[in-house]
Each structure stands twice: as C-alpha cells, then as structure tokens.
C-alpha positions as CSV (number, residue, x, y, z in Angstrom):
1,X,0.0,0.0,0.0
2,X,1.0,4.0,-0.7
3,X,3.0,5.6,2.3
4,X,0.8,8.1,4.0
5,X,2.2,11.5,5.3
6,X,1.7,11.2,9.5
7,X,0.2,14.8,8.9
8,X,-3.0,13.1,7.0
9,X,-6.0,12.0,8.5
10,X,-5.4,9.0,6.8
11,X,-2.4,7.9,9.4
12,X,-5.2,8.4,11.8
13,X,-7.6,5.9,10.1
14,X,-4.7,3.7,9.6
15,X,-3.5,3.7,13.1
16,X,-7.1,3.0,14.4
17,X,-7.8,0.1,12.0
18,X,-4.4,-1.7,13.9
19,X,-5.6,-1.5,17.3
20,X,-9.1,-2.6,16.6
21,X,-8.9,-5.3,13.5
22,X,-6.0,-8.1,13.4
23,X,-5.9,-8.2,9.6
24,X,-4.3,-6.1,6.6
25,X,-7.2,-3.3,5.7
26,X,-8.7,-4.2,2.0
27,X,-7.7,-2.5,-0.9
28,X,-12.0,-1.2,-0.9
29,X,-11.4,0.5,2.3
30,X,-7.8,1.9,2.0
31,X,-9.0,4.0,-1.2
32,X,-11.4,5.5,0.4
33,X,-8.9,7.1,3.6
34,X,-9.0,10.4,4.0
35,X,-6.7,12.8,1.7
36,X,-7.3,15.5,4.1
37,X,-4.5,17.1,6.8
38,X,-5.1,17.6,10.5
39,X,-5.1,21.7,9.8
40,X,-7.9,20.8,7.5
41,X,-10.1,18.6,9.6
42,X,-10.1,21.2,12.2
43,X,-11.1,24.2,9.6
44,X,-13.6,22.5,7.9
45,X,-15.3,20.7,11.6
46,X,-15.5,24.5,12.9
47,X,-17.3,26.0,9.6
48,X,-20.4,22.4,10.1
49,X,-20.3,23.6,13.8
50,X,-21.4,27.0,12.4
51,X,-24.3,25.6,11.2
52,X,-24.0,27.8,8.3
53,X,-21.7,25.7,6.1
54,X,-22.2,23.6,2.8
55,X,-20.4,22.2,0.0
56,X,-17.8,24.4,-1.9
57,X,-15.4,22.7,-5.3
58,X,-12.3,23.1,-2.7
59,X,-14.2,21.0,0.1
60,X,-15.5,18.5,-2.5
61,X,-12.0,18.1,-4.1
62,X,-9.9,18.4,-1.2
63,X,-12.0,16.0,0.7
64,X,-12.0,13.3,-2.3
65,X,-16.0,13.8,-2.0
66,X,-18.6,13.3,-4.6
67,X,-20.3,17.0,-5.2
68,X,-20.8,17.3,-8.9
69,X,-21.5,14.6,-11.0
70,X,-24.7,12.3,-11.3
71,X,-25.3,9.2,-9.7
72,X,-28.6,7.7,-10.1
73,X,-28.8,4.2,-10.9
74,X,-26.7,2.3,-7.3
75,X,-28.9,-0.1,-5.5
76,X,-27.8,0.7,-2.1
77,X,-28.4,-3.1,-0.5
78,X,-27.9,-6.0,-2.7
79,X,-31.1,-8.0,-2.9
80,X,-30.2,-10.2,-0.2
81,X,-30.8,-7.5,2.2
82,X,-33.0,-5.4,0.8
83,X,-35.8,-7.5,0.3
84,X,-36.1,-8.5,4.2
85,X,-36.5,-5.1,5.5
86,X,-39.8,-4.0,6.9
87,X,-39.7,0.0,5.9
88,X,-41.7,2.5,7.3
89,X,-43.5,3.7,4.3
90,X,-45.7,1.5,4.3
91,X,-43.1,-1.3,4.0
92,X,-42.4,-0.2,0.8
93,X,-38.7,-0.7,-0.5
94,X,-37.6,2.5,-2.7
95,X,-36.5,0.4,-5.5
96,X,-36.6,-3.3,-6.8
97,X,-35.7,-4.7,-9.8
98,X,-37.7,-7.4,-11.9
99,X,-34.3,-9.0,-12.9
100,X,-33.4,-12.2,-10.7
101,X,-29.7,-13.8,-11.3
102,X,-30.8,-17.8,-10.4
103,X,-27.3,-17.8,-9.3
104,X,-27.9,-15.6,-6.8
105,X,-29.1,-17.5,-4.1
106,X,-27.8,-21.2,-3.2
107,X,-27.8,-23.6,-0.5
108,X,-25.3,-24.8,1.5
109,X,-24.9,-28.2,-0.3
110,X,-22.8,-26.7,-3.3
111,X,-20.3,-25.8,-0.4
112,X,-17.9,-29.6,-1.7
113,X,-14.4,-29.3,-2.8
114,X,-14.0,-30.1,-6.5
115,X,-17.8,-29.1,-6.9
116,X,-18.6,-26.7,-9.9
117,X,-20.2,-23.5,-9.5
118,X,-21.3,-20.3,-11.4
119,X,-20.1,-17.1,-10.0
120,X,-21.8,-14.0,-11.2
121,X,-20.8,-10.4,-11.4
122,X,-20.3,-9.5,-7.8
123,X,-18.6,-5.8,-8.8
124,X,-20.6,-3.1,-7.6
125,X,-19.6,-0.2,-9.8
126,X,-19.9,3.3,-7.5
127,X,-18.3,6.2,-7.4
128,X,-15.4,5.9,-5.4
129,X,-15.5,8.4,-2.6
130,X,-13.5,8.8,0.8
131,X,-14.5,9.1,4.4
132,X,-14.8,12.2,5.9
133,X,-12.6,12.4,9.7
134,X,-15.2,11.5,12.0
135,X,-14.3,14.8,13.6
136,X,-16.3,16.2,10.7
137,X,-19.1,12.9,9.7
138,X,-20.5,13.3,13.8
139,X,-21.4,16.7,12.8
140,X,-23.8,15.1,10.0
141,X,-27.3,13.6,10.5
142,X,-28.3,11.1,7.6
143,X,-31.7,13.4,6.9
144,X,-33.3,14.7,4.3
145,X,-32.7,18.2,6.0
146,X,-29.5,17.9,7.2
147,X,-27.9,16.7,3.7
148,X,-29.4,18.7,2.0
149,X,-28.5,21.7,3.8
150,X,-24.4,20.6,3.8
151,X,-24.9,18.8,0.1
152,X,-26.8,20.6,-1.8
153,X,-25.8,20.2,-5.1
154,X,-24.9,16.6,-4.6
155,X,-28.5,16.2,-3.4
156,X,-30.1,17.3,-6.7
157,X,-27.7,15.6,-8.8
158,X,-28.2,12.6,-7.5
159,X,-31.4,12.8,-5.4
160,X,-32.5,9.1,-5.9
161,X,-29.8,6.9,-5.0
162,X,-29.3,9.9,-1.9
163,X,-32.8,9.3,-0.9
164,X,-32.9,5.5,-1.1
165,X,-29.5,5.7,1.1
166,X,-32.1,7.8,3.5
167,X,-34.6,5.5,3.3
168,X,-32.4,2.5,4.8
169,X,-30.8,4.0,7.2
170,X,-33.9,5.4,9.0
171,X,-35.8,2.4,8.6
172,X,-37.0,0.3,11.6
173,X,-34.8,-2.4,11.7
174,X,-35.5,-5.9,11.2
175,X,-36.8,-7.9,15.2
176,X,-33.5,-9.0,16.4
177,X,-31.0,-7.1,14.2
178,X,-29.1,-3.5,15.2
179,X,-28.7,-1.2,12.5
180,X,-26.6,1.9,11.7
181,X,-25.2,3.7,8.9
182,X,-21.6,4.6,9.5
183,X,-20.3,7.7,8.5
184,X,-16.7,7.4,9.0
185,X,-14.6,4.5,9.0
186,X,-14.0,4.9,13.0
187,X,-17.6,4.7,13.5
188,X,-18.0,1.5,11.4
189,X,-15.2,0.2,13.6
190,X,-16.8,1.1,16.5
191,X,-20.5,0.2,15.8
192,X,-19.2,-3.5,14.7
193,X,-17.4,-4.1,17.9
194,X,-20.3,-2.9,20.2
195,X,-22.8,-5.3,18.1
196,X,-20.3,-8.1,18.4
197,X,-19.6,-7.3,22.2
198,X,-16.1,-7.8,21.2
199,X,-12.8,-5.1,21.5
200,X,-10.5,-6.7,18.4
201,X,-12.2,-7.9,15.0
202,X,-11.6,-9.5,11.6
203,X,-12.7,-7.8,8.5
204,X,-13.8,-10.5,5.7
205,X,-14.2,-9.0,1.9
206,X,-14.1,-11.1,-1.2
207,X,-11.0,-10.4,-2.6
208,X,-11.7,-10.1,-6.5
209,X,-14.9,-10.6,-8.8
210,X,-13.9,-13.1,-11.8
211,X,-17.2,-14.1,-13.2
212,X,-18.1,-17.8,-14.8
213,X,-17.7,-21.5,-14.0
214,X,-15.0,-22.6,-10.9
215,X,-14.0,-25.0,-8.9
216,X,-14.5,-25.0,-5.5
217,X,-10.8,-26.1,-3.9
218,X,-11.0,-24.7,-0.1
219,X,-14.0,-24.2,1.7
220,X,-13.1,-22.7,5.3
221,X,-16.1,-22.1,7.9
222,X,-15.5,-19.7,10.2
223,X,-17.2,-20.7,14.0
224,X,-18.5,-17.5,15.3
225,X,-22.1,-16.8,16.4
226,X,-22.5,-13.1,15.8
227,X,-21.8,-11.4,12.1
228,X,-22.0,-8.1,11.5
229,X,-22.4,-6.8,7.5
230,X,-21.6,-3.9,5.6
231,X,-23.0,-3.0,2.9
232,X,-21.6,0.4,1.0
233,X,-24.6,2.8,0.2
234,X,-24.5,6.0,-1.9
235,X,-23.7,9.2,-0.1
236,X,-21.2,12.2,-1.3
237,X,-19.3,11.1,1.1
238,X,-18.4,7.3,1.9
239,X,-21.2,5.6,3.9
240,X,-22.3,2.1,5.3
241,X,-25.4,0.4,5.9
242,X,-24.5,-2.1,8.6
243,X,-26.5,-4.9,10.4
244,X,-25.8,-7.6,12.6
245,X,-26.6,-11.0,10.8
246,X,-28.2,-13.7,13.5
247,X,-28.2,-17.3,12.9
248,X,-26.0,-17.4,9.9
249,X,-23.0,-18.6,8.9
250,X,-19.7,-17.4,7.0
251,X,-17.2,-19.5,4.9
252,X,-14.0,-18.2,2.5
253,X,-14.3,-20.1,-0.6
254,X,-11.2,-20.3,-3.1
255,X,-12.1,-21.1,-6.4
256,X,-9.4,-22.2,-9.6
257,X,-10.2,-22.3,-13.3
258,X,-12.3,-25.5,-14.1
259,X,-9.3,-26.3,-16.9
260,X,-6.2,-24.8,-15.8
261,X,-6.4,-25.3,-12.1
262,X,-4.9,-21.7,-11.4
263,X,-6.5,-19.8,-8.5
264,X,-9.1,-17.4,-9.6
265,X,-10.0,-15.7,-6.2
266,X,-11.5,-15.9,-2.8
267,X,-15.1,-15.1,-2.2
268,X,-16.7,-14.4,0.9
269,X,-20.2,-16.1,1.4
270,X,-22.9,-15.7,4.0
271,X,-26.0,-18.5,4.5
272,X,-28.7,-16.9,6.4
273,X,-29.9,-20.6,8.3
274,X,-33.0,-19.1,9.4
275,X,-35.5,-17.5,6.9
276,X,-38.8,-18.1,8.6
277,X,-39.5,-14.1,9.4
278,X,-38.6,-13.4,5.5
279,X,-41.4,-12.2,3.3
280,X,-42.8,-15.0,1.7
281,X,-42.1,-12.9,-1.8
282,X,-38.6,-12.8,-1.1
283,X,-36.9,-13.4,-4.6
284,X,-34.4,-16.0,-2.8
285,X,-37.5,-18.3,-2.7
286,X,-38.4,-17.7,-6.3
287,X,-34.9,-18.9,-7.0
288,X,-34.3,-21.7,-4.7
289,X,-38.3,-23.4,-4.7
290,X,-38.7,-23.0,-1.1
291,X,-41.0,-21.2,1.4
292,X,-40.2,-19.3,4.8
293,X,-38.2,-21.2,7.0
294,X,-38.0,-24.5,4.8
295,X,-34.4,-24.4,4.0
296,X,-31.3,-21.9,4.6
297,X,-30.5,-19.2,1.7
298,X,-26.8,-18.1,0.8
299,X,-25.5,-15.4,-0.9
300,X,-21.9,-14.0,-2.0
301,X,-21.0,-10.7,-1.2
302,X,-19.9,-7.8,-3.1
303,X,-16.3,-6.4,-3.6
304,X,-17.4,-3.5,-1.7
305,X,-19.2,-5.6,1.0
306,X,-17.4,-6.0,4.4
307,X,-18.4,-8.8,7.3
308,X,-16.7,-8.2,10.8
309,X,-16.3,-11.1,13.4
310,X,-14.5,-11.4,16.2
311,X,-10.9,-11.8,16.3
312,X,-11.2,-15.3,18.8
C-alpha cells in the first residue's frame, strides 16, 4: 500500500484500523482514507459547527467527495438484504428490480471441494469516494434536512440513489437485528465491535470478482455466532449500511479455473440458516423453490461488502 504523510488524517484511520482489526485493511477501504490534513479537519469541523456551512469545489476536491457529477442508478443493498427489510412507508422498499440472477441464491450443499459453480458479477460499480474524519461525519445527521443543507448540489444531482441511502438508514430495523449507517470508518469500527460485544475484529471482503464456471478447492467455515455486514450505500461522502446477521453462517471459498487449475479468487459467502421471518415474496425463494423457514439461503457478497467477526 501507498506511504501516508503522519500529517493526513489518513495515518489516523490507519493507526485505528491496527488496534481494533487483526488483519491487513482491503484495498475497498484503503482507497477511500481520507486525503485531508489535520489543519484541514479542524477548519472544515469548525465552519459544520457553524451551522452555516455547505459544500464548496475546494471542500468537495480536497475531501476526495462526490459534489458534482450524477449518480442515479446504485442499488444501495444488494437484494439479499433489501428485500427483508420491513420499511416505514408503508413497507415499501424505494426500488426493486424485476431481474433475478438464479445464481444468486444457493444452499449450502454446493459448499464440496472439486464441486462446480457459477459465480456471477459480484462488482458493484460506485463512485469511489473517501471518508470524511469523524471529527467532521459526527457533525452530520443522515436526513433529508440535514444533507441537503451541507450537500446541496450533490442532493439534486443525485437525489435518488441519496434518498434511497435515506430511506435505509432510518428504517425500523429488522426484530433481532441492530442497525446503523456509519459515516466514517471509525464509527464502522466502533459500531461493529459494540454489536459483536467484542474489542479486536476481523474484516472479511471477497478479494476479486472473476465471473463464470470454478471450482470450489477450499471451503473454510469460520465458527462464530455473531456477524456483522456492511454494505456500502450512496452518499457524497463514503457511507455504510451495517447490520448484525443472527443465525448465519460465513465461509472463504477459493475457487481455480475448471481447466487450468490456477486460482481465480477468494469469495466471501454468508447462508442466512433461518428465513422463517422473510417475506414470503422474497426473490431468494423464487430462486431456490422453497417457502419461509423450509431451507437456509446463501449469498456471495460484493467487492465493496465488508463482514466483521471477532478476532477469537
């Protein structure tokens, strides 16, 4: 990874991901560190605590922020999420799409080394943004009013995917799960230790997204009760949608060309073992011919998706 200057917020973000998560920070997270120096972070938290302050080019660019181009079309949740939520309008979700991948969804019987699998397109294409110093992201409520007054711009230009990042976060959350939309990376540190009850973590991401037919050649299960995902939504600055995961499991599958043998990657999975309180419309059911709590339902997660356990 790039050398960081100790006067960058960045060495900050670095030096709190080592005392809190064991292992290396992914590529996905370390691009989105803050570019920003100490001197700016404290300029910039003063002018929010004004309550008179919203986005200028120099903040936007200085800050590695998304202010001024359109971005309309990111589905904040994959569909393995989304559909499970119970919102409060009316328990509506703000978008769904009539496509279904069949390959979305499996169960946990394809999980044999040598067994052949199709791995579809797991790159979520967003606009790479950084985190704001959480000096800065505490002084910013995920509202309509509050975004809108520091984002202005950003808000118009890309008012749907903004809102639909809105509508998550201040959703009820699903009975036994705890919610929150990180603002910083500190606070997604933070948040995943207090819903794991646990002071040092591991961060699991799948490590590329090769799409077609592979070979399963090491399945590893990792034995911990609690998981907590993250899932990256759209914001002008870089945001989370995190939830704790109850009574599932996670595994690290490598997969290798069906021909060659060569590695091809390592993809992180998640099998949710209990789906009895999903909607009975859930489009894992469609795929996988069973009803509420007949059967488990796993999924892969994104390049951009994080799971945290603890580091046991």
């Amino acid at each position: 990874m790039t050398q960081v200057s100790p006067s960058s917020i960045s060495s900050d973000q670095i030096k709190f991901w080592s005392e809190n998560v064991h292992n290396q920070m992914p590529e996905s997270i370390f691009k989105k560190l803050s570019p920003l120096t100490k001197w700016d972070r404290d300029y910039y938290t003063k002018m929010i605590s004004k309550n008179d302050f919203s986005e200028s080019p120099n903040f936007c660019t200085l800050a590695k922020l998304s202010c001024s181009s359109e971005y309309d079309d990111f589905k904040t949740v994959k569909q393995a999420y989304a559909e499970t939520k119970v919102y409060k309008n009316n328990g509506a979700l703000p978008s769904q799409s009539n496509e279904v991948d069949e390959f979305s969804y499996f169960r946990l019987s394809i999980f044999r080394e040598g067994n052949k699998l199709h791995l579809s397109d797991l790159e979520e294409k967003i606009p790479n943004r950084a985190f704001l110093p959480q000096e800065i992201a505490s002084k910013i409520s995920i509202s309509r009013k509050n975004i809108r007054k520091i984002f202005p711009n950003s808000y118009e230009l890309s008012k749907s995917s903004i809102e639909t990042t809105l509508s998550y976060c201040n959703a009820e959350p699903m009975k036994g799960e705890i919610e929150n939309c990180p603002k910083s990376l500190e606070e997604m540190i933070s948040f995943s230790k207090f819903a794991l009850s646990k002071n040092k973590l591991l961060a699991l991401t799948s490590q590329s997204t090769s799409t077609g037919d592979f070979l399963i050649k090491k399945i590893k299960k990792f034995d911990t009760p609690k998981i907590v995902a993250c899932h990256e939504v759209y914001l002008p600055f870089a945001a989370y949608f995190c939830h704790s995961v109850s009574s599932s499991r996670i595994y690290a599958v490598d997969l290798v060309e069906d021909e060659t043998r060569l590695s091809v990657n390592t993809v992180i999975a998640i099998c949710h073992m209990d789906t009895s309180r999903w909607p009975a419309n859930h489009v894992a059911f469609k795929i996988l011919k069973f009803s509420p709590g007949e059967g488990e339902a796993c999924h892969w997660m994104s390049n951009i998706d994080l799971a945290w356990i603890a580091d046991d």
